[in-house]
C-alpha positions, 0 to 999 in steps of 0.5 A: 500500500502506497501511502501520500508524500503528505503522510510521511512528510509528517513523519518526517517532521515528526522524527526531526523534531524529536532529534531536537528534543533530544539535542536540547536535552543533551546541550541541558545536559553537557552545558554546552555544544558537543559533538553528539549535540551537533551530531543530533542537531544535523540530522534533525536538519536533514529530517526537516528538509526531507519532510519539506520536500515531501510537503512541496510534492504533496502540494504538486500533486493536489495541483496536478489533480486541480488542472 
């Protein structure tokens, strides 16, 4: 089953944000930017990219369906 690029973009940013929740708790923990804060704060940047690439294709879609 094929699921829409609208749902996993949401899963994407869903995955992202809990990095950064998990980089801020690190950075809370270590009172400052460590190599795994940086590590958790890239990944969760790369997330969100990926979950907005999914947002701008859904979109694409519901404008290709309009036309």
């Amino acid at each position: 089953m094929s699921r829409s690029p609208r749902f996993y973009g949401y899963l994407y940013f869903l995955i992202a944000s809990i990095f950064v929740y998990f980089a801020i708790q690190q950075n809370n923990r270590t009172e400052g930017w460590d190599i795994f804060t940086i590590i958790l704060m890239a990944v969760a940047a790369i997330d969100y990219m990926i979950a907005f690439r999914y947002f701008a294709l859904a979109g694409k879609k519901d404008n290709d369906k309009k036309e």
